[in-house]
C-alpha positions as CSV (number, residue, x, y, z in Angstrom):
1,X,-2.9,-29.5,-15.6
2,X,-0.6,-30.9,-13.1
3,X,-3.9,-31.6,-10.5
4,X,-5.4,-33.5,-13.6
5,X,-2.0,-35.7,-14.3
6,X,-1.8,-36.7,-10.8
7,X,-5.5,-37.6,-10.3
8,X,-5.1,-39.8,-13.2
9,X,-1.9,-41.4,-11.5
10,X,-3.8,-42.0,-8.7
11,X,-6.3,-43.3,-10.4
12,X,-3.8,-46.2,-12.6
13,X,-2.4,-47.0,-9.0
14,X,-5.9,-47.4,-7.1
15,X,-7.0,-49.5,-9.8
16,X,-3.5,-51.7,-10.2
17,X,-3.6,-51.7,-6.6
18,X,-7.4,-53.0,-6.2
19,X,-6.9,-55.9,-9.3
20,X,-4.4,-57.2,-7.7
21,X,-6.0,-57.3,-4.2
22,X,-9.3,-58.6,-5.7
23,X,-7.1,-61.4,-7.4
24,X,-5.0,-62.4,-4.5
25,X,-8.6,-63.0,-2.5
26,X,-9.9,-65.1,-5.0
27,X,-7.2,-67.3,-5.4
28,X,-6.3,-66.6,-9.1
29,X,-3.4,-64.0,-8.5
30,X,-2.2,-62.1,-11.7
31,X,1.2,-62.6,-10.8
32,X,3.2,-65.6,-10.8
33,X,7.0,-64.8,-9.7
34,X,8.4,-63.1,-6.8
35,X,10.5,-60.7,-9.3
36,X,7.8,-59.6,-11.1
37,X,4.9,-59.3,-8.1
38,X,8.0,-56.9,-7.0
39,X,8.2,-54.9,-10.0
40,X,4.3,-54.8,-10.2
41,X,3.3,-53.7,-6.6
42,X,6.5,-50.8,-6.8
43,X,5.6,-49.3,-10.2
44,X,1.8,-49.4,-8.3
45,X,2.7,-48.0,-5.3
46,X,4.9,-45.3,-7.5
47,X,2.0,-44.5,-9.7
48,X,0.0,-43.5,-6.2
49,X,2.6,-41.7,-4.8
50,X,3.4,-39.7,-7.7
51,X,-0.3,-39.0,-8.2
52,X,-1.0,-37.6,-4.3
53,X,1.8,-35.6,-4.9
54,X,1.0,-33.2,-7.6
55,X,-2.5,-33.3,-5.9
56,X,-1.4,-31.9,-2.8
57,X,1.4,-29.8,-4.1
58,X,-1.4,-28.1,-6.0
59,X,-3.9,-27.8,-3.9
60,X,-6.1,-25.4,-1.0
61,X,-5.2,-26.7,2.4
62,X,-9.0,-27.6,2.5
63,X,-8.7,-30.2,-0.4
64,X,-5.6,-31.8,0.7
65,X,-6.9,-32.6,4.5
66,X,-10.0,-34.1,2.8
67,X,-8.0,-36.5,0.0
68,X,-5.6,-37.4,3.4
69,X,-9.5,-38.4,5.1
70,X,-10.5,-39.9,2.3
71,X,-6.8,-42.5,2.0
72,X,-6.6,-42.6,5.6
73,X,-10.1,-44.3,5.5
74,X,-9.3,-46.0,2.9
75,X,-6.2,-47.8,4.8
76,X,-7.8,-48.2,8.3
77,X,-10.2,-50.6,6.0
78,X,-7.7,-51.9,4.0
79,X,-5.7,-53.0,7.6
80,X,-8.8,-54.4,9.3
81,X,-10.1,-56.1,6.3
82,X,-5.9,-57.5,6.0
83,X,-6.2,-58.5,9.7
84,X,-10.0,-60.0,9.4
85,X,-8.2,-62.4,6.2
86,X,-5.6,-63.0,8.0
87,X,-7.5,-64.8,11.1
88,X,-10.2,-66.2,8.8
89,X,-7.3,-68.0,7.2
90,X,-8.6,-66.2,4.0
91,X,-5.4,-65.7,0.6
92,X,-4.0,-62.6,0.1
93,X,-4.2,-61.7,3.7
94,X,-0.6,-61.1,4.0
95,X,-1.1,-58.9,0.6
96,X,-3.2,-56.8,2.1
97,X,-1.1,-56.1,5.7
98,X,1.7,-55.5,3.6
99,X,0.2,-53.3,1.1
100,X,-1.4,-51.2,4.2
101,X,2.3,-50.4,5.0
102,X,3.1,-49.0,1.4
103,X,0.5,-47.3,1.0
104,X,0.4,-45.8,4.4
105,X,4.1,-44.4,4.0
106,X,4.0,-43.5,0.6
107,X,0.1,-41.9,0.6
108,X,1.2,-40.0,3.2
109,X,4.6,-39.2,2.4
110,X,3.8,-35.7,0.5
111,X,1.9,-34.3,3.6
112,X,4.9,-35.0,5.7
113,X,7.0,-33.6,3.6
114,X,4.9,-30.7,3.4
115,X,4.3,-30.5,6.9
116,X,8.0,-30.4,7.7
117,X,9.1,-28.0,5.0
118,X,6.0,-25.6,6.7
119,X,8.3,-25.9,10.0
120,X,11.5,-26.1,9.0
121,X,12.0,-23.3,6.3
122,X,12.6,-20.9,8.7
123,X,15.6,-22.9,10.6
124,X,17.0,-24.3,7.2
125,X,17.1,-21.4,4.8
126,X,17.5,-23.3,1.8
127,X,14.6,-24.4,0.6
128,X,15.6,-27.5,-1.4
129,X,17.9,-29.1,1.4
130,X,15.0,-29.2,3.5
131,X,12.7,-31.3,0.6
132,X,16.1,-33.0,-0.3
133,X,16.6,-34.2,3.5
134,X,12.8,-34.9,3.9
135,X,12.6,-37.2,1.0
136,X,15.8,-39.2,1.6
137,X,15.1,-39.8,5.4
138,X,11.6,-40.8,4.7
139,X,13.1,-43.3,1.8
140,X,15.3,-44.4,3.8
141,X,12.6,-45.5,6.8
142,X,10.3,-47.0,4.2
143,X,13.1,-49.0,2.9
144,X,13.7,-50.9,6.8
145,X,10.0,-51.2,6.2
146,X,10.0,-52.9,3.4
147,X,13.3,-54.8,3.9
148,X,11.6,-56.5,7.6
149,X,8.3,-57.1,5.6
150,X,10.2,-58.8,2.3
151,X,12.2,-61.0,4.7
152,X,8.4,-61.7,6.7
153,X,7.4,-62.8,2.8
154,X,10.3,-64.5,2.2
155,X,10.6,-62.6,-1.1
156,X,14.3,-61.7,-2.3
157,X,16.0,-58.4,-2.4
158,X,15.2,-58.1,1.6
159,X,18.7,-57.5,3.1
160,X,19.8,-55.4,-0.1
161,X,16.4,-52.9,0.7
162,X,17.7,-53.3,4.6
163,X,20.9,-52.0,3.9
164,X,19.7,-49.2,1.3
165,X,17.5,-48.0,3.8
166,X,19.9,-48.2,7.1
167,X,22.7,-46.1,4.3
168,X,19.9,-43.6,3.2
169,X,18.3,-42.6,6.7
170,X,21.9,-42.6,7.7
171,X,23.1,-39.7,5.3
172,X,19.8,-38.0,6.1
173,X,20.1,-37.7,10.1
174,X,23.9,-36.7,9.0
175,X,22.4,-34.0,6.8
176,X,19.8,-32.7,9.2
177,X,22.9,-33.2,11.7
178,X,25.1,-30.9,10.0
179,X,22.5,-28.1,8.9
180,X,20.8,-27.6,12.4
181,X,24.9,-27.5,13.8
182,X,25.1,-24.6,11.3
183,X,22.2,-22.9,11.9
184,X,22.8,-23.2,15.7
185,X,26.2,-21.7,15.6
186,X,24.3,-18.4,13.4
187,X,21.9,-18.5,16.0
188,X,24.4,-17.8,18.7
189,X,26.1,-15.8,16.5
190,X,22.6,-13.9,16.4
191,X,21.8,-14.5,19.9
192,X,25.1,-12.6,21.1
193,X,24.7,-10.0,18.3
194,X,21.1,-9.5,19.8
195,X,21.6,-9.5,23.3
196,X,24.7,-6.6,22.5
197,X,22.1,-4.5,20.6
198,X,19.7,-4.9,23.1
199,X,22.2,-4.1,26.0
200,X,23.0,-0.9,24.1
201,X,19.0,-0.4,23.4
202,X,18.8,-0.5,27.4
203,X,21.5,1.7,28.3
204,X,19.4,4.0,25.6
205,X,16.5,3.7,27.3
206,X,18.1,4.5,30.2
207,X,19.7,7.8,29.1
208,X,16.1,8.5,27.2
209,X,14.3,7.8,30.7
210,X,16.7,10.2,32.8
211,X,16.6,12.8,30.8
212,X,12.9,12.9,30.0
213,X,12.5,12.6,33.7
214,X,15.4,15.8,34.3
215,X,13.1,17.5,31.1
216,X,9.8,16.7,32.8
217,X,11.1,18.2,36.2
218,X,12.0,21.3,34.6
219,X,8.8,21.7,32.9
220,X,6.5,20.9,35.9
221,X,8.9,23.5,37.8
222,X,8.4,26.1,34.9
223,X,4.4,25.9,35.3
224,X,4.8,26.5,39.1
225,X,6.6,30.0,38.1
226,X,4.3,30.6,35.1
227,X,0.9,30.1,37.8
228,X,2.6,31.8,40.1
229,X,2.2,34.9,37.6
230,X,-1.4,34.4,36.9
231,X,-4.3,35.7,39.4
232,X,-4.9,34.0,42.0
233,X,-7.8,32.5,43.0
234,X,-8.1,34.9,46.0
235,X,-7.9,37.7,44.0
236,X,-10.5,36.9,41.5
237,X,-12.7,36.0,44.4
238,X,-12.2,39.1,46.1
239,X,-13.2,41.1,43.4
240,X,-15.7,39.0,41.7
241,X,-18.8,37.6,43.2
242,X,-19.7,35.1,40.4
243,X,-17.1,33.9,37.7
244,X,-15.7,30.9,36.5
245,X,-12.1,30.0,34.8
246,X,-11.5,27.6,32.1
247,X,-7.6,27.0,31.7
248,X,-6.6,24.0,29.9
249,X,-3.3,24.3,28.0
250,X,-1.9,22.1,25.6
251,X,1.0,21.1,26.6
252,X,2.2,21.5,30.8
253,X,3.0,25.1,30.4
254,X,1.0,27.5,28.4
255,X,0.9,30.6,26.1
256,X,-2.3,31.6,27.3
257,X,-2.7,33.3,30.3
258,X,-5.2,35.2,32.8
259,X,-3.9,38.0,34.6
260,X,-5.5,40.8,37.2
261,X,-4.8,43.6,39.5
262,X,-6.8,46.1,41.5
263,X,-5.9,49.6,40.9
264,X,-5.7,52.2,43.2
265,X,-9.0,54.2,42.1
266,X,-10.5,51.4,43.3
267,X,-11.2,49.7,39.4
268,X,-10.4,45.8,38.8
269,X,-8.4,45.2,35.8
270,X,-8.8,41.7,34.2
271,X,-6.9,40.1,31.2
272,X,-7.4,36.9,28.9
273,X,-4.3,36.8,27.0
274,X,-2.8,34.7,24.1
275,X,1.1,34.0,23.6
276,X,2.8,34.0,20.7
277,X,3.5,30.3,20.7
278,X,2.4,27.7,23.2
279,X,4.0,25.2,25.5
280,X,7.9,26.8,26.5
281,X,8.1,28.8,23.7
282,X,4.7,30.3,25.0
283,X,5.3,30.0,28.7
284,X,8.5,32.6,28.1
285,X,6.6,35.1,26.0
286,X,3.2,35.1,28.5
287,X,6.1,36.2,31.5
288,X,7.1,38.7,29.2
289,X,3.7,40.1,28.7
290,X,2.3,39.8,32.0
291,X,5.6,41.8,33.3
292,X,5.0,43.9,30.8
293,X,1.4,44.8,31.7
294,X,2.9,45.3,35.2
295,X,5.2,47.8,34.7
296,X,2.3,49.9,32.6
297,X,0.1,50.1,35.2
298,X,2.7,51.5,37.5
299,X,2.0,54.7,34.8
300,X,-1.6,54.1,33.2
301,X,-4.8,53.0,34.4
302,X,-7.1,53.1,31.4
303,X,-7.1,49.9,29.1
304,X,-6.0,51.2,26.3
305,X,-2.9,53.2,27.5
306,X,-2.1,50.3,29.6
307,X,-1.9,47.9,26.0
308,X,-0.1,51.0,24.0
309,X,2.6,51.0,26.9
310,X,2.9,47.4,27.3
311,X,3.5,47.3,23.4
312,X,6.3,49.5,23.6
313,X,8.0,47.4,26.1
314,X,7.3,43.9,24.5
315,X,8.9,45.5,21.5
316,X,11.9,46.8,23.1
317,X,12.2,43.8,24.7
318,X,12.4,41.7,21.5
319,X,14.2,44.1,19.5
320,X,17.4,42.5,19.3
321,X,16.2,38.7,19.3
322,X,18.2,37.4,16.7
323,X,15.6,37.3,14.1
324,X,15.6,39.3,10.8
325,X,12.0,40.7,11.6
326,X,13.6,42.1,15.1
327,X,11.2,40.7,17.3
328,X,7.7,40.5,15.9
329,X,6.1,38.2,19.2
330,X,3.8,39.2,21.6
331,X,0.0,38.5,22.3
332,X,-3.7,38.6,21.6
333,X,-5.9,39.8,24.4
334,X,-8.7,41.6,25.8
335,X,-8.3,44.1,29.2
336,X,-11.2,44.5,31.1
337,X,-11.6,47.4,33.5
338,X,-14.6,47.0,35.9
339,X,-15.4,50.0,37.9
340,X,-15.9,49.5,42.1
341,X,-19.7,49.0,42.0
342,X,-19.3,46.8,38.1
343,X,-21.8,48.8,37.0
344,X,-19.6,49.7,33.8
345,X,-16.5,48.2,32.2
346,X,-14.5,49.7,30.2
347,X,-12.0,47.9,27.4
348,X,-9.6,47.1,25.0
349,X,-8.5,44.3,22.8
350,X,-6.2,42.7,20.4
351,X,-7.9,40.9,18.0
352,X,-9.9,39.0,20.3
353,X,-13.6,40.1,21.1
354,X,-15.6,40.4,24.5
355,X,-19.1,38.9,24.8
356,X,-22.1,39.7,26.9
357,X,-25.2,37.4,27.5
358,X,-28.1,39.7,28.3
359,X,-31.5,39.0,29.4
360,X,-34.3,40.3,27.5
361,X,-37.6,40.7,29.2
362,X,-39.0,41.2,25.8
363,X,-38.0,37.6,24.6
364,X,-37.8,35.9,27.9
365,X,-34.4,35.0,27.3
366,X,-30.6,35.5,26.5
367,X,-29.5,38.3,24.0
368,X,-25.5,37.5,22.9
369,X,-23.6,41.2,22.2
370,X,-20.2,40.6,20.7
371,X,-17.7,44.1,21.2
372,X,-14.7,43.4,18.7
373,X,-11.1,44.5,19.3
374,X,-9.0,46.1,17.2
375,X,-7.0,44.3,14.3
376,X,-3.4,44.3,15.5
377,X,-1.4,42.6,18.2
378,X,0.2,43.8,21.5
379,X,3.9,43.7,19.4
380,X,5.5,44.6,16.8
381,X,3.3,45.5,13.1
382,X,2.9,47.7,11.2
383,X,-0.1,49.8,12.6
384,X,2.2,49.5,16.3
385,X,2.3,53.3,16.5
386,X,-1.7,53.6,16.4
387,X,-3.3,53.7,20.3
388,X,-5.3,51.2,20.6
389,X,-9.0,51.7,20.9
390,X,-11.2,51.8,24.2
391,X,-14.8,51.3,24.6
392,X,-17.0,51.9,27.8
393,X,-19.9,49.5,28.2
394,X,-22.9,49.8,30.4
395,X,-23.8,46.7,32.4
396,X,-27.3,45.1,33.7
397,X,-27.8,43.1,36.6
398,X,-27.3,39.1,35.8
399,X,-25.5,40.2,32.5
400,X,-22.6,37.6,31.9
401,X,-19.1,38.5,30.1
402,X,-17.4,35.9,28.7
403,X,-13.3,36.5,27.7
404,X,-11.5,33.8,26.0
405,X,-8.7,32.8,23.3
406,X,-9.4,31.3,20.0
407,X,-8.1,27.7,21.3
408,X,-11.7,26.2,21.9
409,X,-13.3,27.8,18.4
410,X,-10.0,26.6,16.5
411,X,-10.0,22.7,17.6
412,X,-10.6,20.2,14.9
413,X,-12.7,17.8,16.1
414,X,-16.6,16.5,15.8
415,X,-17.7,14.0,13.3
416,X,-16.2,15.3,10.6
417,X,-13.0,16.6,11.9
418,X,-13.7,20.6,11.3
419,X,-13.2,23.6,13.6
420,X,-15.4,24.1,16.5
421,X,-16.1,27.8,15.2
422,X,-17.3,30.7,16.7
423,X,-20.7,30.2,15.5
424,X,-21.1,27.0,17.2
425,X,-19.8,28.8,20.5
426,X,-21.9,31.5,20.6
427,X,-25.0,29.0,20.6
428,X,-23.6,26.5,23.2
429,X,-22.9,30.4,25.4
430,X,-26.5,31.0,24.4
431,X,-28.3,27.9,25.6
432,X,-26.0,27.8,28.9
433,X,-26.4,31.4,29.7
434,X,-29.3,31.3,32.3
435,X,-27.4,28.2,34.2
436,X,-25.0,28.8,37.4
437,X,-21.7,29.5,36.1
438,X,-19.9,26.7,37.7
439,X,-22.5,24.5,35.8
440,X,-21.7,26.3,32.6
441,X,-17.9,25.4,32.9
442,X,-18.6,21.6,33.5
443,X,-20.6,21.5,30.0
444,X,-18.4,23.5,28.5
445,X,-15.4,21.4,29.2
446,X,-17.4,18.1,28.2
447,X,-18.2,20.4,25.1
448,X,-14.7,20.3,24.6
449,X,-13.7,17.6,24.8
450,X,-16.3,15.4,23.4
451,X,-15.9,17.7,20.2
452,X,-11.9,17.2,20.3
453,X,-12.6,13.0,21.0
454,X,-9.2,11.1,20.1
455,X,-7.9,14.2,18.3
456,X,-4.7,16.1,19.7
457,X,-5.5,19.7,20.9
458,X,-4.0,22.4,18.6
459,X,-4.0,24.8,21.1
460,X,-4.2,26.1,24.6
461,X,-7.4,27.5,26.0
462,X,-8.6,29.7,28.5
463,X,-12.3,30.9,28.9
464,X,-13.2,33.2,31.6
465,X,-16.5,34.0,32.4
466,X,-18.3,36.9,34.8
467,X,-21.8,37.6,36.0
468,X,-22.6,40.9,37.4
């Protein structure tokens, strides 16, 4: 409605406005007194100015550049055609310069006030002080406009418009004065307000960044103990001839472990073992476990009397922890015994299961036998006075046993964010069986970690893998 009102302004003012140009030229002006030519060309110019406004106040962006095009054309003509009159000696010539400078200022008065309210709102909160100041500065330069152009005409009223406009632009660079003064003095106000906060932000950030460093330090020096308790590399290689070790943990230090020890009857004892826990929490539970398994196989040397003793101590241990369950950590984990020639291993496990990739002439390929351990953990529950079970497996030449904790088979991950899953793991085993082992570990940690992608890892993971 209001779009419609002021393109029919517009309209009454173009048309008022182009009668009395088109009379002027021709000699036979409509008007015939100063006071009234006055009267005429300011209810014009009104009519146009009211009429852009309420079209660009209610308009796209789009629409109001192209009606500023279209008036902006529209004037550049209506000043060359003025200028073209004036040195042909043509009437109305002086009409037309003059009514170039109306229109100019008041066609484009809305888009400068519009313009300036867009970058000014934010310094001048109130929104009506910065239309109010807009307007009146704006009257008050189109009235020095009109008061130099009266006096070039000779009409009356000139030095009265003069001094209207010199009092109004006056009041508004006084306003715009005193409203950026106040919003200054916030600013510093702000500014000072600011640069405390930030000071105590940075002394923050300091604290933060020592400590997190003094944190970090303590962590990186708590996975040098914790891999100091693992087997070492010469070990393994002493008393393995092919094997590979996957051990990524979550965090720095881990709840998985690997852990190994020759025993005296000449047998190799190897462990993949799973914390209650991970990262410290973990670290401090997979020491208690691994000095644990130490102290049993000062006593035992068969798998399962070394887990039923270690239990017993990991219990005691724990006992008086704090908690109401008294102590109920301790870890998942399979114990491999190879004997000297590793012609036969012998084992146990907590709720983790061995597997063995074994060729089959009759297939021409790779057979996968799963052995699974027994339900319970090394800890406290409530079958933790039943020994644990031991098995005794016979082993081929090229077989490969593969020990590992559920961290790989439980990351979410993949296309669809699921589980990698134990099915999907025993076919990528499978298909990588016949393959060196050192190639088998780089694909399975690809594996890994193109199947985890931008995902966190849930959990630490340790793979260890052994071909006879």
């Amino acid at each position: 409605m209001i779009n419609k009102i002021g393109k029919l302004l517009l309209g009454i003012g173009l048309i008022a406005f182009l009668t009395f140009l088109i009379s002027e030229i021709i000699g036979h002006s409509i008007l015939v007194e100063n006071v009234v030519t006055i009267v005429y060309l300011l209810l014009m110019i009104l009519f146009i100015f009211l009429g852009i406004t309420f079209i660009y106040l209610h308009s796209s962006v789009t629409k109001r550049k192209r009606v500023s095009r279209i008036i902006l054309g529209f004037l550049i003509f209506l000043a060359c055609f003025g200028v073209f009159s004036k040195l042909m000696f043509w009437p109305g010539a002086a009409v037309e310069i003059i009514l170039f400078f109306f229109l100019l200022s008041f066609s484009y008065f809305p888009f400068i006030i519009k313009s300036r309210y867009e970058r000014l709102v934010e310094l001048i909160p109130s929104k009506v002080k910065v239309i109010y100041l807009s307007v009146m500065d704006l009257i008050g330069l189109l009235c020095l406009v009109m008061g130099a152009l009266f006096i070039i005409q000779k009409w009356p009223f000139a030095l009265p418009l003069l001094a209207i406009g010199i009092l109004i632009f006056l009041i508004a660079m006084n306003g715009w004065n005193r409203n950026f003064k106040r919003e200054v003095a916030l600013r510093k106000v702000v500014e000072t307000e600011l640069k405390s906060t930030l000071e105590e932000l940075h002394r923050t950030h300091l604290e933060i960044t020592e400590r997190h460093k003094e944190i970090k330090d303590s962590i990186n020096y708590a996975e040098r103990i914790q891999r100091s308790f693992l087997a070492t590399e010469s070990t393994l290689s002493e008393n393995l001839n092919d094997y590979f070790v996957i051990f990524q943990p979550r965090d720095v230090v881990s709840g998985d472990f690997y852990w190994a020890s020759k025993l005296a009857s000449g047998n190799f004892l190897l462990l993949t073992g799973d914390s209650t826990g991970h990262g410290v929490p973990g670290a401090i539970m997979s020491l208690l476990n691994i000095t644990s398994l130490e102290k049993a196989i000062e006593h035992q040397t068969e798998p399962a009397q070394i887990f039923n003793e270690a239990r017993m101590t990991i219990i005691e241990r724990l006992k008086n922890d704090g908690s109401i369950e008294g102590g109920k950590d301790g870890m998942d984990g399979s114990l491999i015994s190879f004997n000297k020639d590793k012609t036969r291993l012998t084992y146990t496990s907590a709720n983790n299961s061995i597997w063995i990739a074994r060729y089959s002439e009759e297939t021409n390929s790779y057979d996968l036998l799963e052995f699974k351990g027994d339900k319970m953990p090394l800890g406290k529950h409530v079958h933790d006075t039943i020994s644990f079970n031991q098995t005794e497996v016979q082993l081929m030449k090229e077989d490969v046993v593969y020990c590992f904790t559920d961290g790989f088979a439980d990351q979410f991950g993949g296309p669809k964010g699921k589980k990698f899953m134990n099915k999907q793991l025993k076919e990528l085993i499978l298909r990588l069986a016949s393959l060196p082992l050192n190639e088998q570990k780089t694909i399975i940690l690809q594996t890994f970690n193109d199947w985890k992608g931008l995902n966190e890892q849930i959990d630490d993971v340790t793979m260890i893998a052994v071909r006879i």
